[in-house]
MARBA-3410 file (N, C-alpha, C, O; in Angstrom, 1 decimal):
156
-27.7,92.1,-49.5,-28.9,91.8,-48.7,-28.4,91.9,-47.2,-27.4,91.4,-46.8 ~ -29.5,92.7,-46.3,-28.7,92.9,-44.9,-29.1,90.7,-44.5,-29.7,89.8,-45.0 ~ -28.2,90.8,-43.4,-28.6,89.8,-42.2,-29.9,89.5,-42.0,-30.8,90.3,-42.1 ~ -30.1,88.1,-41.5,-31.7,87.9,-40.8,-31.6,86.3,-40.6,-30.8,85.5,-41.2 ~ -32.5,86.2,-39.7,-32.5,84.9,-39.2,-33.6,84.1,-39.0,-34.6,84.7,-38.7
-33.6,82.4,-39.1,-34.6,81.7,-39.9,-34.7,80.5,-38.5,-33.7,80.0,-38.1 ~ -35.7,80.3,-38.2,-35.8,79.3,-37.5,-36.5,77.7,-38.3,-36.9,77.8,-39.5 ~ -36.4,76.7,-37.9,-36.4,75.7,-39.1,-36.5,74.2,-38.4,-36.4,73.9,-37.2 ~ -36.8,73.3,-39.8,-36.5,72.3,-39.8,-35.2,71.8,-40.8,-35.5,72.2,-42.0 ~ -34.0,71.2,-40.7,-33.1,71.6,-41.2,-32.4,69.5,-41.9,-31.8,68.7,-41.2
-32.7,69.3,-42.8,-31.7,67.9,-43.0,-30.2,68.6,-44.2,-30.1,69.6,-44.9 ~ -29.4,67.2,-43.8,-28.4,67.1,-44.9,-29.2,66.1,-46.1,-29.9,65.1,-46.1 ~ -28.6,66.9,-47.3,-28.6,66.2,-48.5,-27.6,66.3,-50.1,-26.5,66.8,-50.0 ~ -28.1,65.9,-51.3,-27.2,66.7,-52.2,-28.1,66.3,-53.5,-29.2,65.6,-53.4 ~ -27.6,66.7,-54.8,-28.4,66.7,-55.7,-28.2,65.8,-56.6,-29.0,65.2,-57.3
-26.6,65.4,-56.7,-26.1,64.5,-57.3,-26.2,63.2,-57.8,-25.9,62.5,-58.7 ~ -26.9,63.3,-56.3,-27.3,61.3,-56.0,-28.6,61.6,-56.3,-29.2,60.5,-56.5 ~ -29.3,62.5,-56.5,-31.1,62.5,-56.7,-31.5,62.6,-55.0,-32.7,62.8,-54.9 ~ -31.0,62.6,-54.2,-31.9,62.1,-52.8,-32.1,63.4,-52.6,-33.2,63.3,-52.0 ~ -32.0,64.8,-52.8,-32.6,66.1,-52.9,-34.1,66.0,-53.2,-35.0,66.3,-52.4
-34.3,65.3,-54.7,-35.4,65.2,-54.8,-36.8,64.6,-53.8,-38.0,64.9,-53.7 ~ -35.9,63.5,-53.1,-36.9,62.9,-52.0,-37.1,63.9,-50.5,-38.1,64.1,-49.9 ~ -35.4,64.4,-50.3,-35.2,64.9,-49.2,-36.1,66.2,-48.8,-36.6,66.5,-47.7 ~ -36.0,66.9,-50.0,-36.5,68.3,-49.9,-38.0,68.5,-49.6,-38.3,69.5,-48.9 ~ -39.0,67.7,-50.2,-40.1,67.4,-50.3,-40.4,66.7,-48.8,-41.6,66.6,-48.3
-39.6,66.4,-48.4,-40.0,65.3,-46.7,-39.9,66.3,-45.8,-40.7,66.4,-44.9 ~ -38.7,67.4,-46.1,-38.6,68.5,-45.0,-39.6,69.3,-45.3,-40.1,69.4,-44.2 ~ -40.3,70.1,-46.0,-41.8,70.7,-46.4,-42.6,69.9,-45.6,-43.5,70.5,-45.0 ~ -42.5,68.7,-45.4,-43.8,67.8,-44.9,-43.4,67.6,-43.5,-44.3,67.9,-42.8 ~ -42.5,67.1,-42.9,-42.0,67.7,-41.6,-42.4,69.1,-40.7,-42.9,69.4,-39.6
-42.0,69.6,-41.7,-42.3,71.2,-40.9,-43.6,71.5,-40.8,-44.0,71.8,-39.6 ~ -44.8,71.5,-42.0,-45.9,71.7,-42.0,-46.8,69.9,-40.8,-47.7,70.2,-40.0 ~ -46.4,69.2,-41.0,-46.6,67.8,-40.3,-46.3,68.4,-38.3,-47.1,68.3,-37.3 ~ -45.3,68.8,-38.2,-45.4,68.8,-36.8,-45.5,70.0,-36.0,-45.0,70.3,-34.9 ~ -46.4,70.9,-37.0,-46.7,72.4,-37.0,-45.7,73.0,-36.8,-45.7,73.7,-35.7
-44.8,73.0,-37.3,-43.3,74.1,-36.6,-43.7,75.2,-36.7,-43.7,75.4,-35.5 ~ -44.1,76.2,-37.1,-44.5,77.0,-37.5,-45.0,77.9,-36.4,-44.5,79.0,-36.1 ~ -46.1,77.2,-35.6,-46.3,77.6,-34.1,-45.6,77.9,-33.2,-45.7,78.9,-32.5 ~ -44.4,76.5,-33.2,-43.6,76.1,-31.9,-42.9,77.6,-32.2,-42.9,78.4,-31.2 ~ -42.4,78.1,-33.3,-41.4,79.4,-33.5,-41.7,80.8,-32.9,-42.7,81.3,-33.3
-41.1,81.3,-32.2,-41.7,82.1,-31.3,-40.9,83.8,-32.1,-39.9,83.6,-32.7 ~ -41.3,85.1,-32.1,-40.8,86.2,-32.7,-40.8,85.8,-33.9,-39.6,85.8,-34.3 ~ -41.7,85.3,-34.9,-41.6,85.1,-36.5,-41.6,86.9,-37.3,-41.8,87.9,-36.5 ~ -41.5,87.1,-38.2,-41.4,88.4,-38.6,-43.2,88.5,-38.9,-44.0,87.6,-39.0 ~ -43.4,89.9,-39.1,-45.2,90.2,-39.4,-44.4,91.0,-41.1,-43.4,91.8,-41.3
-45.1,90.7,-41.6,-45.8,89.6,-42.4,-45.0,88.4,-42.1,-43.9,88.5,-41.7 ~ -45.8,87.0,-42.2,-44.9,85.9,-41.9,-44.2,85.7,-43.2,-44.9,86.0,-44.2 ~ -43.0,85.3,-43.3,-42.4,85.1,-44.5,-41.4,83.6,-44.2,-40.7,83.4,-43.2 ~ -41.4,83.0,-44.9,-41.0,81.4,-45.2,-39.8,81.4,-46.1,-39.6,82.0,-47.2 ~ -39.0,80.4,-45.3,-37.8,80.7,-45.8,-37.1,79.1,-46.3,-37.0,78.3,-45.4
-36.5,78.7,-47.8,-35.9,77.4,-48.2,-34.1,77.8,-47.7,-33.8,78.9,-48.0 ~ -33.4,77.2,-47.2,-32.5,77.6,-46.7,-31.5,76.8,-47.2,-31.6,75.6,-46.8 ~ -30.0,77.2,-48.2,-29.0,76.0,-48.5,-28.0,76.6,-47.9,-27.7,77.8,-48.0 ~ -27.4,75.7,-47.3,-26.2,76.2,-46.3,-24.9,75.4,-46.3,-24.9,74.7,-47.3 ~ -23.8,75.2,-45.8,-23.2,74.6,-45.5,-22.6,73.3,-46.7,-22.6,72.0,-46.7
-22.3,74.0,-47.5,-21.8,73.1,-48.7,-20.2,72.6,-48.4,-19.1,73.1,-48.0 ~ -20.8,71.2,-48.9,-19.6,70.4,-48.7,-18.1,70.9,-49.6,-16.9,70.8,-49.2 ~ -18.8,71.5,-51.2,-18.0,71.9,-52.0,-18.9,72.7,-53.0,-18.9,74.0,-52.9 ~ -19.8,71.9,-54.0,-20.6,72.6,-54.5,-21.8,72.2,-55.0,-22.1,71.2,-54.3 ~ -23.0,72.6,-56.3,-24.3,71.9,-55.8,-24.1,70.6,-56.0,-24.9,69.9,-55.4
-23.2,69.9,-56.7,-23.3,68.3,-56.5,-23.2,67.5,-55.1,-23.9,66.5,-54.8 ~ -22.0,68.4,-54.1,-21.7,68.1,-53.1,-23.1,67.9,-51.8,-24.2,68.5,-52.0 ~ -22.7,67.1,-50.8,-24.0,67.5,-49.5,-24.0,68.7,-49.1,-22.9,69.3,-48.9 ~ -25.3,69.3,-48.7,-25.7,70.5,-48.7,-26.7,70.8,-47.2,-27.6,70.0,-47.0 ~ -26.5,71.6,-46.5,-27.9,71.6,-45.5,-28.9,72.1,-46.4,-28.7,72.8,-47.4
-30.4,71.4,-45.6,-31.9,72.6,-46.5,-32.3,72.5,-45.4,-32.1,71.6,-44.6 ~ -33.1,73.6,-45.2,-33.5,74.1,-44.1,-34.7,74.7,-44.6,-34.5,75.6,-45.4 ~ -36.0,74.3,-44.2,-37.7,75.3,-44.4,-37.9,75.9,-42.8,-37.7,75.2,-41.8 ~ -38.2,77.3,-42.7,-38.3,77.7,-41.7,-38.9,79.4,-41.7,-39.1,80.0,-42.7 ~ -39.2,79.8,-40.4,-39.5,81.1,-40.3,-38.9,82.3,-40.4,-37.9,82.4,-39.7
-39.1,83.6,-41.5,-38.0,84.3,-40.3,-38.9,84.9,-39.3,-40.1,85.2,-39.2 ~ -37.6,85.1,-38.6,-37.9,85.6,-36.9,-36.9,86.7,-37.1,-36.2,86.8,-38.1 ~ -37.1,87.9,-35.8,-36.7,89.1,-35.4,-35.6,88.7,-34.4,-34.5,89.4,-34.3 ~ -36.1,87.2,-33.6,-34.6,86.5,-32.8,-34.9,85.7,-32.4,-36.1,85.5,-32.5 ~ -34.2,84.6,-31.7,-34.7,83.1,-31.7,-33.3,83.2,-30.3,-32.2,83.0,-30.6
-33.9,83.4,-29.1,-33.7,83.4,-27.8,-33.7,81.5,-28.1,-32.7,80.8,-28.4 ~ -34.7,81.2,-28.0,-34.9,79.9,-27.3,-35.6,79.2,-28.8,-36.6,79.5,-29.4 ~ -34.6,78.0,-29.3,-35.1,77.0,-30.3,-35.8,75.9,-30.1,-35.1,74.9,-30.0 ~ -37.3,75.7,-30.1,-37.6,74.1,-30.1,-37.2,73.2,-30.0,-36.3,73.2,-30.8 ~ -37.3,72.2,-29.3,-36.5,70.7,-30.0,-36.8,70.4,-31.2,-37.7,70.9,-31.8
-35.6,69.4,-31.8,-35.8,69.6,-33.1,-36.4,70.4,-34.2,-37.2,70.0,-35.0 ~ -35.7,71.9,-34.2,-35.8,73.0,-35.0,-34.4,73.5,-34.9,-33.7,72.9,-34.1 ~ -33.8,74.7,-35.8,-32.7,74.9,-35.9,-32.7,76.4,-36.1,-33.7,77.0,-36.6 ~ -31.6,76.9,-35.5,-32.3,78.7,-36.0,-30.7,78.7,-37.0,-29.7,78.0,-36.8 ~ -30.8,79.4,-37.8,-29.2,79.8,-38.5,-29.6,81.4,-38.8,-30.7,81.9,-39.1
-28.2,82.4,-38.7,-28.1,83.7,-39.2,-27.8,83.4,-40.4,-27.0,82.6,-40.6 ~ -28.4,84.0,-41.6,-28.3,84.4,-43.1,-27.3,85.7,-42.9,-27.6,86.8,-42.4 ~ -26.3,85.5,-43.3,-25.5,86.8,-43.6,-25.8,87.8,-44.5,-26.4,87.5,-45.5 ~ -25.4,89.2,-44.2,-25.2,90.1,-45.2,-24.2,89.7,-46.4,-23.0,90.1,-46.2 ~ -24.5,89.1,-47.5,-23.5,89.2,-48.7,-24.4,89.8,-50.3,-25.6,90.2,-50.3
-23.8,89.8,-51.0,-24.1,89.9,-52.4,-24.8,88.7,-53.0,-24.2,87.7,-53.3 ~ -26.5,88.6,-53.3,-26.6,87.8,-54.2,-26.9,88.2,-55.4,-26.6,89.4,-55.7 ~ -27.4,87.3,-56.4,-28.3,87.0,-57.6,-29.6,86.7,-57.1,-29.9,85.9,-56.2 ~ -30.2,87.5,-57.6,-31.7,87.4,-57.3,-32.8,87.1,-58.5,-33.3,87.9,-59.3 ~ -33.0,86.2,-58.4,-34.4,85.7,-59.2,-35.6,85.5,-59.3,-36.0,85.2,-58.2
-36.6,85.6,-60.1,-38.2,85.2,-59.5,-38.2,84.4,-60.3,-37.9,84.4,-61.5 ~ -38.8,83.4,-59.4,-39.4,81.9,-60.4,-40.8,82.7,-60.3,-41.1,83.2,-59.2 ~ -41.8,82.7,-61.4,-43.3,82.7,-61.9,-43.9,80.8,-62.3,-43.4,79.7,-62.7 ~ -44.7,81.0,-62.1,-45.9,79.7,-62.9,-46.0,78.7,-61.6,-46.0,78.9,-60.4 ~ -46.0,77.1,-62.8,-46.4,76.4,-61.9,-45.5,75.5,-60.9,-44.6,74.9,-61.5
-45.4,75.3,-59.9,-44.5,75.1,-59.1,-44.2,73.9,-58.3,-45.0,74.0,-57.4 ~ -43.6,73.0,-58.2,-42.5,73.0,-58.3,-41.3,73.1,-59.3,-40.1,73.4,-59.1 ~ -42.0,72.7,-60.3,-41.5,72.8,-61.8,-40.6,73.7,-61.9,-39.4,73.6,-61.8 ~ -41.3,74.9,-62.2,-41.0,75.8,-62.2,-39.4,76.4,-61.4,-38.5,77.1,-62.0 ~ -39.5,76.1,-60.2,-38.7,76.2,-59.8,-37.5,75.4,-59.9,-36.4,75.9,-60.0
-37.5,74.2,-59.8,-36.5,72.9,-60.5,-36.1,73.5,-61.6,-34.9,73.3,-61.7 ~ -36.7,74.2,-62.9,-36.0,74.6,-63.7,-34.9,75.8,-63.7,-33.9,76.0,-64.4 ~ -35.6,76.6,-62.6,-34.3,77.5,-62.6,-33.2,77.0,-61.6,-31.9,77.1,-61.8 ~ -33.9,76.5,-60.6,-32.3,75.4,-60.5,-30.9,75.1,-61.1,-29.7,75.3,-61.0 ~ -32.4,74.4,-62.1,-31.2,73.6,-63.0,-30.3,74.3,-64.0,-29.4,73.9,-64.7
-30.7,75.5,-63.9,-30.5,76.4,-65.0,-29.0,77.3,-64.2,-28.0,77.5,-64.8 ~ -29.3,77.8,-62.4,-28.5,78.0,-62.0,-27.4,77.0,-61.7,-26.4,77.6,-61.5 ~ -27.2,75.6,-61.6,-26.3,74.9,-61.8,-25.3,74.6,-62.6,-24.2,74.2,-62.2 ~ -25.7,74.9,-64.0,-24.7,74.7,-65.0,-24.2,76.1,-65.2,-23.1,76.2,-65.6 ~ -25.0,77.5,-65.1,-24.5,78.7,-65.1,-23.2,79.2,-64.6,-22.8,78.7,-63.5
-22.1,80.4,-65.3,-21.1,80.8,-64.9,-21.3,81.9,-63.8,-20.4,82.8,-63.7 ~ -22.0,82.0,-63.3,-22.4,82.3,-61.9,-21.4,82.5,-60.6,-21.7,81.6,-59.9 ~ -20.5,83.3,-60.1,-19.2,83.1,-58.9,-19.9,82.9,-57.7,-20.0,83.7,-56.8 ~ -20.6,81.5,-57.8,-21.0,81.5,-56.5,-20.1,81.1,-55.5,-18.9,80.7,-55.8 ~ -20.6,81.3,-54.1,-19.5,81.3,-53.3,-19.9,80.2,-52.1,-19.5,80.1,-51.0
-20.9,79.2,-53.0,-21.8,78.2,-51.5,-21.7,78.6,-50.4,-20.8,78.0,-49.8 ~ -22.3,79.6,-49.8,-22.5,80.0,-48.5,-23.6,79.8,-47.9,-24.0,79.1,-47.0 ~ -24.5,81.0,-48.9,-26.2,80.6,-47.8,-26.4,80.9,-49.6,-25.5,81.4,-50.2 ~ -27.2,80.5,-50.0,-28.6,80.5,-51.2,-29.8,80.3,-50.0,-29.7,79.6,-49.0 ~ -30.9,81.2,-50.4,-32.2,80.7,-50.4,-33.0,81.3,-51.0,-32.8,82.3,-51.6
-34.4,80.4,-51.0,-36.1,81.0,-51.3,-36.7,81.6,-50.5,-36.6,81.4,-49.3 ~ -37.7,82.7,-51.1,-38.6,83.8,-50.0,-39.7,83.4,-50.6,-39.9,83.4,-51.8 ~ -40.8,82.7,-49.4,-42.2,81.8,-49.5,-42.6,83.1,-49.1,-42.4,83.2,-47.9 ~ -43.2,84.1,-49.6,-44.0,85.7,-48.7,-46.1,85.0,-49.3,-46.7,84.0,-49.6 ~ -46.4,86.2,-49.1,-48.0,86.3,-49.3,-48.0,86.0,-51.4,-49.0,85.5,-51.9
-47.1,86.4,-52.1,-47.1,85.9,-53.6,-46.9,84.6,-53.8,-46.7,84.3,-55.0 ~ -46.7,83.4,-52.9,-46.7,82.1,-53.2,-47.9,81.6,-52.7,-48.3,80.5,-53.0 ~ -48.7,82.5,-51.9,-49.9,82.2,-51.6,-51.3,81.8,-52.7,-52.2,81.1,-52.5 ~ -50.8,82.6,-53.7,-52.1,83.3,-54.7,-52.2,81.7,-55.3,-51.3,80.9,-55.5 ~ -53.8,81.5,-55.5,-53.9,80.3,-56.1,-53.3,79.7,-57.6,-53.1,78.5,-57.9
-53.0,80.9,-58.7,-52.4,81.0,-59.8,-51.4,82.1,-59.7,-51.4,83.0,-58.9 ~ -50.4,81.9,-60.8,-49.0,82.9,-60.4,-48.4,83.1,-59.4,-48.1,84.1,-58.8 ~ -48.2,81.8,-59.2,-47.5,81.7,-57.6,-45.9,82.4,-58.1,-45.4,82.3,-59.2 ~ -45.5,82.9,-57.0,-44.3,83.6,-57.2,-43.2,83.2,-55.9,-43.6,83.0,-54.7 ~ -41.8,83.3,-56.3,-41.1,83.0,-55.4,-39.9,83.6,-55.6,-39.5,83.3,-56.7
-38.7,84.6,-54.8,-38.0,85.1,-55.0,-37.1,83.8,-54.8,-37.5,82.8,-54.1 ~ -35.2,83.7,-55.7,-34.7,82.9,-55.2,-33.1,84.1,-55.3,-32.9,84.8,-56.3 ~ -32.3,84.1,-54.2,-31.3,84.5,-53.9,-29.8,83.3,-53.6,-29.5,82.5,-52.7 ~ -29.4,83.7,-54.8,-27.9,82.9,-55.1,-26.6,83.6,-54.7,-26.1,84.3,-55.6 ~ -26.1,83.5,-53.5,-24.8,84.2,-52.8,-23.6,84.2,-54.4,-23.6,83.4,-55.3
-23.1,84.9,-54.3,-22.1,85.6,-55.4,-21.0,86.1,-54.9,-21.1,86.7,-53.8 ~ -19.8,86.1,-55.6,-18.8,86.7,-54.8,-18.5,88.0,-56.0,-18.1,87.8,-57.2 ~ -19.0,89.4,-55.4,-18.8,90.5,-56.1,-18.0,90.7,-57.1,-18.3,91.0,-58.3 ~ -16.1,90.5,-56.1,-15.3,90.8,-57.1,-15.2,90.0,-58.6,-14.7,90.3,-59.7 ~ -15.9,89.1,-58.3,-16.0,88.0,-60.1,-16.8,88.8,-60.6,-17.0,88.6,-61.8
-17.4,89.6,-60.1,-18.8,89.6,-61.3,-18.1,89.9,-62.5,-17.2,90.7,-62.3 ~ -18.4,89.6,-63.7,-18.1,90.3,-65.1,-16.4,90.4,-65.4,-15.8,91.3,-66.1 ~ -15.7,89.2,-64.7,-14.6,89.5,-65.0,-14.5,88.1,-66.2,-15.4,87.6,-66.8 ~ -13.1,87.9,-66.3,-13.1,86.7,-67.5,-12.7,85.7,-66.9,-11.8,85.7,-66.1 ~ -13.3,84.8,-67.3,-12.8,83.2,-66.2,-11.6,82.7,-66.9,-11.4,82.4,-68.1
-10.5,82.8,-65.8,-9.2,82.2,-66.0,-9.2,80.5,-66.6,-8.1,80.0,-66.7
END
């Protein structure tokens, strides 16, 4: 996937302790709560919405950044309290969560968690586009960073 960049509201958390489950749901209500959305200036056309995991302590048990935010074309100048981060060009896994949601998506989570997967905790994220819109069959792409040379080799 090429490069692109996400403007945001951004906390630390992890999954381990459960506080993900509180944390993640506060940052959705933050961003939508203090209109960020506005404040973000060059969003991309179509607007597209971005879940952002970054910065891993180690791995998904470990603290994690999440980040809900825009992408943008460039982010000159960040709001107070908003965050912009570059998504790198790397290799992911790419998934579509279908149905009902959040659910839905917590399951494949959970599912990418225990998986033999060479992830490389760098950037993971979700793409919120115009198919999370639809009142039924909400859809959501999810991209899991991978380190190429593993793919399909035999785990030592």
């Amino acid at each position: 996937m090429p490069e692109f960049m996400v403007v945001g509201v951004t906390r630390r958390t992890c999954n381990a302790d459960g506080r993900s489950m509180g944390d993640i749901p506060a940052v959705w209500s933050e961003f939508l709560n203090k209109n960020a959305m506005a404040q973000i200036k060059n969003r991309k056309v179509p607007p597209v919405m971005y879940a952002v995991y970054s910065d891993y302590e180690k791995d998904w048990t470990k603290e994690y950044n999440f980040l809900i935010g825009c992408g943008v074309t460039r982010a000159p100048h960040v709001p107070d309290g908003l965050t912009a981060r570059r998504i790198p060009a790397q290799t992911y896994a790419h998934f579509v969560v279908r149905g009902t949601m959040p659910e839905s998506l917590v399951t494949l989570w959970s599912s990418i968690w225990i998986s033999d997967l060479p992830r490389t905790y760098t950037f993971d994220y979700e793409v919120y586009d115009q198919r999370f819109t639809r009142p039924e069959n909400k859809e959501i792409d999810v991209y899991v960073a991978i380190d190429p040379a593993k793919i399909n080799k035999p785990l030592a």
